[in-house]
N, C-alpha and C positions, 0 to 999 in steps of 0.2 A: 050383781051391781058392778058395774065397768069401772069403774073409778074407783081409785085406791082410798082417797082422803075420807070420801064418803064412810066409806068400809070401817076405816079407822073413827069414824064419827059416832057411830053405833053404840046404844048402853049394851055392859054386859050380853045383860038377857035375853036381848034381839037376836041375838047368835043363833043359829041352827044348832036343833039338838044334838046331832052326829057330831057337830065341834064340841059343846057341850061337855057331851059325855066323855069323847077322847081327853080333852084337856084334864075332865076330872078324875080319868084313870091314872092319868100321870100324873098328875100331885097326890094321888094317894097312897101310891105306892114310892115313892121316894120321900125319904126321913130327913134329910138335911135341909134339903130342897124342895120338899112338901109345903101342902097348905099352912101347916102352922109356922112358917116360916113366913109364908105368902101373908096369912092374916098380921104376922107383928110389926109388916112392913104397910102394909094399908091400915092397921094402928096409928103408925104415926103421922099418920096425915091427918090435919084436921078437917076434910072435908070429908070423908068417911065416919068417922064417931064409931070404927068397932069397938068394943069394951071388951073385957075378958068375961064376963057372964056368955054374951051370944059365941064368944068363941067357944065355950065350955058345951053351949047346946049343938055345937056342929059337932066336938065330939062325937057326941052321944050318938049320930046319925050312923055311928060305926055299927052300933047294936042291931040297926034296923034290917028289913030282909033288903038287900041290895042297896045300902046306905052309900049316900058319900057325903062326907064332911065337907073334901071341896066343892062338891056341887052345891051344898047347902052353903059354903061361903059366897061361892061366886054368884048366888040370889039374892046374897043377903047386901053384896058391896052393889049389884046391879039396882037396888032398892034404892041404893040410897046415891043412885047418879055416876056410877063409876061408867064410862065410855071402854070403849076396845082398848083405845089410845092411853089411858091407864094403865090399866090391864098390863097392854107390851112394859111399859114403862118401869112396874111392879117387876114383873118376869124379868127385865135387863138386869135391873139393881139384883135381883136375885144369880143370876146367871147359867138360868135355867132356857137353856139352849132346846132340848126338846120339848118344853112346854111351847115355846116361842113359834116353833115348827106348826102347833098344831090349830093356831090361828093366822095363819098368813092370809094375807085378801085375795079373792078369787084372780085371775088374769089369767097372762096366756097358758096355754096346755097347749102341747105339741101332741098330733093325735097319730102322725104319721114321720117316723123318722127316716132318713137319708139310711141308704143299704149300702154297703162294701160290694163290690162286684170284681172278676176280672173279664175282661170283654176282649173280642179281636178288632183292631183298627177295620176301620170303612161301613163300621154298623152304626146305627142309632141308639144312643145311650142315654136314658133320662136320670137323673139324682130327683127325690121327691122328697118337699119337706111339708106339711101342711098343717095349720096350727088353727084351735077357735076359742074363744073367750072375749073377742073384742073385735065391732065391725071392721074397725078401720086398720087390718094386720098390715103392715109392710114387711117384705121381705130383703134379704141379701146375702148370696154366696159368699164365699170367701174361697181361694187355693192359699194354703196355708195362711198367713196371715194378710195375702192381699186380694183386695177387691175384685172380684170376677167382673169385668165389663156386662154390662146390662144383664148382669144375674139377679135381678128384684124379682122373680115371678117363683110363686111354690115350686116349679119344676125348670129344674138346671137342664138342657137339653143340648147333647151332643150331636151334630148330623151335616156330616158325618163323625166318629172320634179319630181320632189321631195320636198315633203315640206320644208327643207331648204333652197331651191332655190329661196323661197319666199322673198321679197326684192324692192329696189328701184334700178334703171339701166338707165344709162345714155350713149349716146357716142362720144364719141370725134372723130371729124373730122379733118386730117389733111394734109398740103398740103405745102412743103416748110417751113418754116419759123412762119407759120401762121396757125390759130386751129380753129375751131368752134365746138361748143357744140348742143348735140338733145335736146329736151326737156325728160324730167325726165317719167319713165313710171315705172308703179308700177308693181309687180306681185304679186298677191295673189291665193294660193293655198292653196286647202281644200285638207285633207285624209280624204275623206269618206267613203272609202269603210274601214278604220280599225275602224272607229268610228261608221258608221250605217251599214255596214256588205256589201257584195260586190254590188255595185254597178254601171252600167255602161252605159255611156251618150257618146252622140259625139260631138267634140268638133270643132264648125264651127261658135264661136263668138258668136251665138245666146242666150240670157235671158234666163237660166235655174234655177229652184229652186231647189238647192240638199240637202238642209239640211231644213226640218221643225218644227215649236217650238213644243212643247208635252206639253199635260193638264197638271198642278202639282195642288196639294193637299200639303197646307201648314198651317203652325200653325202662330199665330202671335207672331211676331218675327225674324222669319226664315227669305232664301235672295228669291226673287224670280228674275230667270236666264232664261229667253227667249232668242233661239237660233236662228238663221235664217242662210240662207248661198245660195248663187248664186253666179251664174260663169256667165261669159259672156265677152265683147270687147265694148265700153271700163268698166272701174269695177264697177259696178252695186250698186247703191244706196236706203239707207232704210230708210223707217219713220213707225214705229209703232203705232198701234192704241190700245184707248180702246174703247169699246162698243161705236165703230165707230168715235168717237173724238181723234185727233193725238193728241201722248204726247210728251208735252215741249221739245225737247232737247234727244228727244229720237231717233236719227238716223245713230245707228251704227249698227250693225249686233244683234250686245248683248243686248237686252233690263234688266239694271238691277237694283235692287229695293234692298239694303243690309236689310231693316228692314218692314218686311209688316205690314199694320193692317188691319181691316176690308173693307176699305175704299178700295183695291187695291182690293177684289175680283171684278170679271165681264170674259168678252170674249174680247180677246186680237188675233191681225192677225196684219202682216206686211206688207206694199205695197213695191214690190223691182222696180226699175226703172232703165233705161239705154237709153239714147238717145230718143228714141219715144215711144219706148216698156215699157208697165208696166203688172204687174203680182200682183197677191195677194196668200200671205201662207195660208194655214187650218187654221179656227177660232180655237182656244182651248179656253177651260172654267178654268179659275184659282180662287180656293176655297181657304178661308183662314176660319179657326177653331180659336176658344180658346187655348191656350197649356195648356197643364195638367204637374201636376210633371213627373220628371221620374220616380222616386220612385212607384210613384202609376201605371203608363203602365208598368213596368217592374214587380210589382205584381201580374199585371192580367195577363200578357204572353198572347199579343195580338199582333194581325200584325197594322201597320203602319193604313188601311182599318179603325180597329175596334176605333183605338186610335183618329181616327180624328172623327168618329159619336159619340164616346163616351165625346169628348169634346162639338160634336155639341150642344148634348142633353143638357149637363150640364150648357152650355149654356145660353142656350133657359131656364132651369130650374131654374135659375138664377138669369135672367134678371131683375128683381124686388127684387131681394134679397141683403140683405147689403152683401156684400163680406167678406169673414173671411178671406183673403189672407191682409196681409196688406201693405197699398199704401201710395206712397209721392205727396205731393204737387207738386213737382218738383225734379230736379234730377240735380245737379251743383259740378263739381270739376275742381280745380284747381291744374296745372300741373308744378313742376316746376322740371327742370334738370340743374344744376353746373357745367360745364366743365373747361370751359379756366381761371384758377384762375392765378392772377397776381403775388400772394407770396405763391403760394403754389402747391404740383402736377399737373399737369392736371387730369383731364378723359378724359373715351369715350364714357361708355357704357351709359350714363346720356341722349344722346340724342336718341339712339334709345329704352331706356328703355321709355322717354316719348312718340315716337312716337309711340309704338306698344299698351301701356296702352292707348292712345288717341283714336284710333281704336277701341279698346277693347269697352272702356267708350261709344264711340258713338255708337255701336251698343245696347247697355242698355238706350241708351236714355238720355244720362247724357248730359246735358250743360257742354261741356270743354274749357276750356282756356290754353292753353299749351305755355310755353316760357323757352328760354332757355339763362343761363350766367346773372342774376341778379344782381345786386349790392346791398349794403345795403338800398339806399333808395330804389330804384325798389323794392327791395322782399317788405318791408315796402307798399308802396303802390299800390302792386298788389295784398297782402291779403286785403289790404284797401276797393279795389275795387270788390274782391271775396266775403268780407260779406256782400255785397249792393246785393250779389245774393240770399243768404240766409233768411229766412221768415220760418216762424212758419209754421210744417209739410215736411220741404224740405231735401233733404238727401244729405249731404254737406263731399265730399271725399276732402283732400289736401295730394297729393303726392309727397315727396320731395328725389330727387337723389341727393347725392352730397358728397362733406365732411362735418362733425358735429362731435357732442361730445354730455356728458350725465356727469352732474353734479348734484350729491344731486336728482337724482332722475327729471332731467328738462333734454329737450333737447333741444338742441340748431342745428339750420342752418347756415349755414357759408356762407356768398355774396362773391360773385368771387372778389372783391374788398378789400376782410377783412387781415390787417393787418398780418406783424407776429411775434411774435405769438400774435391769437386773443385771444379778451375775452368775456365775457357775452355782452359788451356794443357795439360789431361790430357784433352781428348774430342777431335771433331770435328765441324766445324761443315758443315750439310748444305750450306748458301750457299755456301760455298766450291767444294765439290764440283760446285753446279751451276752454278758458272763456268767449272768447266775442262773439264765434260758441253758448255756450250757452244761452245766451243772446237773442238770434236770435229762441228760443223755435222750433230748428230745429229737423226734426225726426228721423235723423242720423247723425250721426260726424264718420267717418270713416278717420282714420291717418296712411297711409303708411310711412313708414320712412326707406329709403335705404341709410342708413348712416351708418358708425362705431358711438359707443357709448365707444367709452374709456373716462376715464378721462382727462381732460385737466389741467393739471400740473401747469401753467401760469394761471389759473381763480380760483382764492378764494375766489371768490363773492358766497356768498347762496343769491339766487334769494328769493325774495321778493312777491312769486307771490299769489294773492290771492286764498283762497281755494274755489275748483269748488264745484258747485252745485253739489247737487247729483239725477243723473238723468241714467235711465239705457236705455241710448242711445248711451254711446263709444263705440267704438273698436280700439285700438290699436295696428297695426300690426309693430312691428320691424320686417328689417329684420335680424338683428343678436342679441345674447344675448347682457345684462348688462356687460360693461368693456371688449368687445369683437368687431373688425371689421369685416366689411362688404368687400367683392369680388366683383371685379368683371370680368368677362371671357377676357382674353386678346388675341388678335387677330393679324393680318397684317392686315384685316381688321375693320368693327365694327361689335358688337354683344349686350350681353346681359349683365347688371352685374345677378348673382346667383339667386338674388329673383323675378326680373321679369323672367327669364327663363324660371322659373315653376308658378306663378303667372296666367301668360296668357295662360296657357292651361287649370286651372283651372275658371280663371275670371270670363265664361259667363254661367256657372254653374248655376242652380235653387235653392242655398241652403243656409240656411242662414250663416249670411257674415263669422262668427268664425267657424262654422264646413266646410266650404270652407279655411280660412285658416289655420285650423289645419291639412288640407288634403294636402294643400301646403307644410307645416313643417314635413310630413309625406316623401314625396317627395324629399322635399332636406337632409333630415338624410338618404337618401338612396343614395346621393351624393358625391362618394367616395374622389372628391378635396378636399372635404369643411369640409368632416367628424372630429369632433372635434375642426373645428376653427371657422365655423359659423351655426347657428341654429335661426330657425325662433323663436321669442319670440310674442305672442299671450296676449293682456289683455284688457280685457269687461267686461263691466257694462249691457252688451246688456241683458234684460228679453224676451221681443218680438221676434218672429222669424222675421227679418226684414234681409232682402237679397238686393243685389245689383238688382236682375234681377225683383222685386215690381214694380208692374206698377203706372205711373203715373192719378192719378186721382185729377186735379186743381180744387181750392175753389170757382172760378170765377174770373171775367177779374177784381182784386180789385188793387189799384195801387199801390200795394207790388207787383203783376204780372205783370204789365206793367213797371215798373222800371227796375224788374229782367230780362224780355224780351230785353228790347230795351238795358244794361250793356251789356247782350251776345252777341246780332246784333251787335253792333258797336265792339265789340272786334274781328268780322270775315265778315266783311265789306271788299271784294275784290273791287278795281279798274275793271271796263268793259273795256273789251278787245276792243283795235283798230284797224283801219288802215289808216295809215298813206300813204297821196301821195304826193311826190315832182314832184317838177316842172320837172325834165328830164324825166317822166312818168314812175317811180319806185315807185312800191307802196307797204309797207312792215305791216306785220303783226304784233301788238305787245300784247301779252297774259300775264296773271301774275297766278300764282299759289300760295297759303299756304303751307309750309311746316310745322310751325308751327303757333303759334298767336303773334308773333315775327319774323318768318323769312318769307320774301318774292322772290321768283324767276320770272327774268323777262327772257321773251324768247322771238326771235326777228325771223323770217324768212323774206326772199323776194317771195312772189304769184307774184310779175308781174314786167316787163322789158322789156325794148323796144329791139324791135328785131337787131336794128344797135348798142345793147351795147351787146358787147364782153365779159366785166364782170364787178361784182357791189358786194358790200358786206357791208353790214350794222352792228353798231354797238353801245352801249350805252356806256355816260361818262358823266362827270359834273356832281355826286351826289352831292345833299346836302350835307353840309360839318362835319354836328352833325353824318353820319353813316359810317363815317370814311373808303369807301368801297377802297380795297385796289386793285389798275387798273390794275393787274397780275392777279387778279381772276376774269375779269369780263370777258366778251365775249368770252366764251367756248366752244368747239365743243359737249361736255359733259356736264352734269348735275354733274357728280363725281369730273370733274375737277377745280366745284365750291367752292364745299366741299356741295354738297347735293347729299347725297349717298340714299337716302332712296324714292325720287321723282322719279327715272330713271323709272319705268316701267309705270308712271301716266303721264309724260308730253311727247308733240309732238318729234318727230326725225324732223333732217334737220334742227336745231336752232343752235343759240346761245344764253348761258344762262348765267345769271349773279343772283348772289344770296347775295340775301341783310337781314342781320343780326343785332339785336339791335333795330328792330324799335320801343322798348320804348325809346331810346333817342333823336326821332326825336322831335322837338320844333317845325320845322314850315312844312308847304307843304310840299309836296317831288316832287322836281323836278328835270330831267336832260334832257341833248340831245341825239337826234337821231339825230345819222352822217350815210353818204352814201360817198360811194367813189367806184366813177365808172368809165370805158373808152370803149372810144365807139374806132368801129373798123376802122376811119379816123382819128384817132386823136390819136398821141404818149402818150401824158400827161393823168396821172389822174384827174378827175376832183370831186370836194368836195361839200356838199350839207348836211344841218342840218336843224333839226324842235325841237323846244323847249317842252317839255312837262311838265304837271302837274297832278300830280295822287292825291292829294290832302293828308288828312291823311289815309294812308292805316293800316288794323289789327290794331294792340292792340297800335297803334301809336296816335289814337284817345283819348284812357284816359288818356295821358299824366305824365307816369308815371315814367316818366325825374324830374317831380318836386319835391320841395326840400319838406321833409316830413312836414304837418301841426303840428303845434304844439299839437293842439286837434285830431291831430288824433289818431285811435282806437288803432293802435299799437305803439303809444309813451306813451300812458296813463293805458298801465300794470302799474301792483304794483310793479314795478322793480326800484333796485338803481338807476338805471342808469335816468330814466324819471322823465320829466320835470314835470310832472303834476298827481298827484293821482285821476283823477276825471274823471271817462270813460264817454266817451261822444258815444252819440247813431248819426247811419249812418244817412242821410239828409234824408228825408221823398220822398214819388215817387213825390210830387207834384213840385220838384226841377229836374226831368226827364223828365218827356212825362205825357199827359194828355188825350190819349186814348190807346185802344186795340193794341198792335203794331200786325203786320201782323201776320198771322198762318202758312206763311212757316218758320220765324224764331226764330218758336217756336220748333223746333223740332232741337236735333244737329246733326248736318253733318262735324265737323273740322274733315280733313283730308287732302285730295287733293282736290281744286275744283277751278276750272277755269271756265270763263266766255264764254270761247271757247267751252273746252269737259267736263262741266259740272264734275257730282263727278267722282272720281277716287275708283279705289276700293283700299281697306286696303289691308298696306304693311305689312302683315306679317312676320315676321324674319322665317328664320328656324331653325327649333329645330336645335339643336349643339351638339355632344358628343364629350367626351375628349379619345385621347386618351395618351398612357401610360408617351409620355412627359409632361402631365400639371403636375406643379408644382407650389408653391406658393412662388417663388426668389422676391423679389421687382421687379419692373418692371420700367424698363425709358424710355418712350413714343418715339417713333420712330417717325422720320420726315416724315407726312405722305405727301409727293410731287408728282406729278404724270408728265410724262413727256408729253413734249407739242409739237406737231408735228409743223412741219416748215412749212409756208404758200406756200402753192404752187397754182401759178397761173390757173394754167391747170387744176384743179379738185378743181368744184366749190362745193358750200356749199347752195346754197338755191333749192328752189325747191315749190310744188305749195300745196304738200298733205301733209298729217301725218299718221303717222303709233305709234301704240305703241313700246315704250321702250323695248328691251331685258331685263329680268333680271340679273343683272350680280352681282357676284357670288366675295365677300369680302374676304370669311375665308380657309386659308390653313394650318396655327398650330395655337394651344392655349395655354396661360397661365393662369397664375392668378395675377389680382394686387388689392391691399387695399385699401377703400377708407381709407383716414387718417381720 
């Protein structure tokens, strides 16, 4: 019967005995939810007339050889006129979801679903969807949620395919009134004939290997980038090996490694797999060297060949030899960016100036901790917390984006919190800070400061601060002159302020730290925006040639290393990724990402659904009440629409993302719910379904740097007016931390993107920007950055079972320039 109403028109009895009997297995065996349940509600109908006599003789049908009680009611209500349309009606008020399943009216059946493939560009690709139940089926594509131009026909046809064509595809079946969906099929498509030169394969679904990884020869330091690539039906799966041991989390096409050391040479090969079929790539042998300066290869005017045996040797000639290069203990900075201030401008460029120096920093090996929108105690006790990293020999960067000032020769940090106008006793003064860096008989103190230094008009305080040690271990990079602001690039999107700009092209540079930033200040005096309004200012006490890119050589596991270990671990402590199953057999995926050491992103997709629901769509609510997450920005089709513009190309497609902000203010757990709300294709009504979770303390939420500042603490006991106490007090000893070695993977930094799911993410690099001939330097008033939000629509769903990487997508279309004040 094609027609739904009809269907629903039907007595009981009319039913096919195969429903029949399934419906009467399921009310017999469920007690609450059972027939007798069923009967006391078709009781009180007056149009039925059950009495409890005939209910007492259904009983009894238990006794018989193959009895059902329900079967004998559901004859008995069919007797006396009950319709389907009852029936469902009965089972709703009851809330018996799988009885409801097992009378749904006949329609569409998908006989033939869409396959995942990966194919090579220039072939013919068909997607097949075919479905019957009803003459009159129409069809329709989808790539992701938008209409495929004249894709109405059961078969999607490629001819030729083209790497853009690359994608997820779904299709919708429809018939009347009523739709059904194929399951999601991916396409992946390789150019290999423009990438490894012409190439040509046949394309009959079978495990093909067209893309093979290549030996490299690498320096330590460098990224090591293993390729792989096969085609095949459905898409074809990797696990990379080393020297025959599979590595962790290594099972994407790309095997990639952003920082080698010695430890990663060997022979490396991939196993590809597809349903029964497995294959194996060409073993390569990857060497990794010493790196030498460039200064010195570029002397000898050598190839690549000569530069790697001439490391080798030197090496090897070495090896026993004290090193004259000179090395840290360890390697720690701390990151902080100002944006959303309550009584004063905004920014923007604050946060992606932190994220790309985060990057930066992790590939040097530096322990970072990046966070973003401070307050006065926050900043107070997150340096608190930064000099508990610090120890004698360690090279200790603090970077601070924001607005500030420069009094008497002090500068000062402004918390997003501070008054207005502020004064000496609502910021922080850097001087301070690196008195008590000194303290710490650290082997580098390195101070970025992307602030304006004007005078502050409102502060007639002369700071108090005690005179520093003299030690020729500063560097002080402003980046604008004495009584002069700081820019930064203004956009429709986000970008750079002026000194990271050029900063991070220089950053991972071999050279020590002041002739890298004089080369910086070189760079931006060639900067025709800025020419004459801002200029990098350069001051060091530096004697040593001592460079960011100094390898780390630790003094042993002494428990100044074990305290400094386990401060960093807990400040990039991810929550383990889930999955979550509710009772209607929906089971959803829940991942979390870093975007800083402060912000966290939660992504939600559906892998699995039962096939009698129509649709379902999950979502998160009920945060904690301390991170005040505002429920217009949470559950996004987008990652940008969160307001994390910088995550898109690191996290899964096919989510919804919610992005959680401030997690130093969290005080306790962090908990909220997962809702489901879904309807299955017998049933009118949505129905609703939640699971509680607890991620415990996630990131930089763990050092709790919500609370109110100690009295002894390191930064109230500068020699400043404004402090309670003249009497520096030294950080807690490791034996108030940990009392062993903490592990040796989280001795190494990785802040960037890294989820529990796809492991790390590669660094987002910005791209370079040039101006053209409208920048100008007019004041600037921050544009309402809103993004518009597409209207739910039923018919084009959102979950799906795989992931694919993010597009990059593309912020900036004019620039200006605005001040930090």
């Amino acid at each position: 019967m094609s027609d739904s109403s009809d269907f629903y028109s039907l007595n009981v009895n009319t039913l096919k005995e195969p429903i029949l009997k399934k419906l009467s297995e399921v009310l017999d065996k469920t007690n609450n939810k059972g027939w007798r349940k069923l009967g006391e509600i078709v009781a009180s109908d007056r149009r039925f007339k059950v009495s409890g006599e005939e209910m007492d003789r259904c009983s009894l049908k238990v006794l018989e050889l193959e009895g059902s009680p329900s079967r004998s009611l559901l004859r008995l209500i069919g007797d006396r006129g009950c319709s389907v349309k009852d029936l469902v009606e009965f089972l709703q008020t009851m809330g018996h979801a799988e009885a409801l399943q097992c009378i749904k009216p006949p329609g569409i059946k998908i006989i033939i679903q869409p396959q995942s493939q990966a194919v090579m560009s220039g072939h013919t690709v068909r997607l097949s969807c075919h479905a019957v139940g009803h003459p009159n089926i129409q069809y329709q594509w989808f790539k992701m949620k938008e209409e495929v131009p004249n894709g109405n026909s059961p078969e999607l046809v490629f001819s030729p395919v083209h790497v853009q064509d690359a994608g997820f595809y779904i299709c919708r079946v429809n018939c009347g009134g009523s739709f059904e969906f194929s399951q999601w099929a991916q396409l992946e498509v390789f150019d290999v004939a423009a990438t490894y030169g012409s190439v040509c394969h046949s394309i009959d679904g079978r495990l093909k290997i067209v893309i093979q990884p290549q030996p490299q020869r690498l320096l330590i330091g460098d990224t090591l980038d293993l390729v792989c690539g096969a085609v095949g039906k459905p898409i074809p799966q990797y696990q990379w090996y080393k020297n025959g041991l599979p590595i962790k989390d290594a099972t994407k096409k790309r095997c990639l490694i952003p920082y080698v050391t010695l430890e990663h040479e060997g022979k490396y090969r991939c196993e590809v797999f597809s349903n029964e079929e497995y294959l194996w790539t060409q073993d390569v042998h990857i060497q990794i060297g010493p790196r030498i300066s460039f200064k010195l290869s570029e002397a000898m005017e050598c190839s690549e060949e000569d530069i790697y045996a001439f490391g080798q040797n030197e090496f090897e000639n070495n090896r026993h030899r004290s090193p004259e290069k000179a090395c840290a203990t360890d390697k720690v900075a701390l990151l902080i960016g100002n944006m959303s201030y309550q009584n004063h401008p905004k920014l923007k460029a604050p946060m992606v100036d932190v994220y790309d120096l985060t990057n930066l920093l992790r590939q040097l090996n530096f322990k970072v901790v990046s966070l973003l929108d401070l307050t006065e105690s926050e900043m107070r006790n997150a340096v608190d917390e930064f000099l508990l990293l610090l120890d004698k020999g360690v090279y200790g960067l603090l970077y601070y984006a924001g607005h500030g000032y420069e009094n008497y020769g002090n500068s000062f940090m402004v918390p997003v919190d501070a008054p207005n106008p502020y004064r000496s006793a609502n910021c922080l003064c850097v001087q301070s800070i690196l008195k008590l860096m000194q303290e710490k008989e650290t082997g580098l103190n390195v101070f970025l400061l992307d602030m304006c230094r004007k005078r502050n008009i409102h502060d007639d305080i002369i700071p108090n601060v005690e005179a520093l040690r003299v030690t020729a271990n500063i560097v002080f990079g402003y980046a604008t002159c004495q009584d002069a602001e700081a820019f930064e690039l203004n956009s429709s999107g986000f970008t750079n302020g002026v000194f990271i700009k050029f900063l991070k092209k220089r950053l991972l540079e071999d050279e020590k730290i002041t002739v890298l930033l004089d080369r910086v200040a070189e760079d931006m005096g060639k900067f025709d925006p800025t020419k004459g309004k801002q200029a990098l200012e350069i001051r060091s006490s530096l004697s040593e040639k001592r460079a960011l890119t100094d390898p780390i050589q630790p003094t042993g596991c002494s428990d100044e290393t074990m305290a400094r270990n386990l401060q960093w671990a807990k400040a990039h402590e991810l929550p383990e990724s889930m999955c979550l199953s509710f009772d209607c057999g929906v089971q959803i995926k829940l991942g979390f990402a870093a975007e800083f050491s402060n912000v966290l992103v939660i992504y939600t997709s559906i892998v699995k659904k039962p096939e009698d629901m129509s649709s379902c769509q999950a979502y998160v609510t009920n945060f904690t009440p301390e991170l005040d997450v505002d429920p217009k920005e949470m559950n996004k089709g987008t990652p940008e629409e969160t307001g994390s513009y910088l995550l898109s190309k690191s996290l899964p497609q096919h989510c919804l993302y919610t992005r959680l902000s401030s997690l130093q203010k969290l005080k306790e757990q962090l908990m909220f719910t997962v809702c489901l709300q879904g309807k299955f294709t017998s049933v009118e009504d949505l129905v609703d379904w939640s699971i509680e979770v607890n991620i415990g303390k996630p990131l930089i939420a763990k050092l709790d740097l919500h609370r109110t500042v100690r009295r002894n603490s390191c930064l109230q006991t500068c020699l400043m007016p404004h402090s309670p106490s003249h009497s520096p007090c030294h950080s807690p000893g490791a034996e108030h931390y940990y009392q062993h070695c903490y592990p040796q993977q989280y001795q190494s930094s990785y802040l960037g993107v890294y989820d529990h799911i796809h492991g790390l993410g590669s660094p987002c690099a910005s791209n370079s920007l040039e101006f053209g001939a409208h920048c100008n330097l007019t004041p600037y008033h921050q544009d309402d950055m809103s993004f518009p939000v597409s209207p739910t629509r039923v018919n084009i769903p959102i979950e799906t079972t795989d992931d694919i990487n993010e597009l990059q997508t593309s912020f900036i279309d004019s620039l200006q320039m605005n001040d930090r004040y």
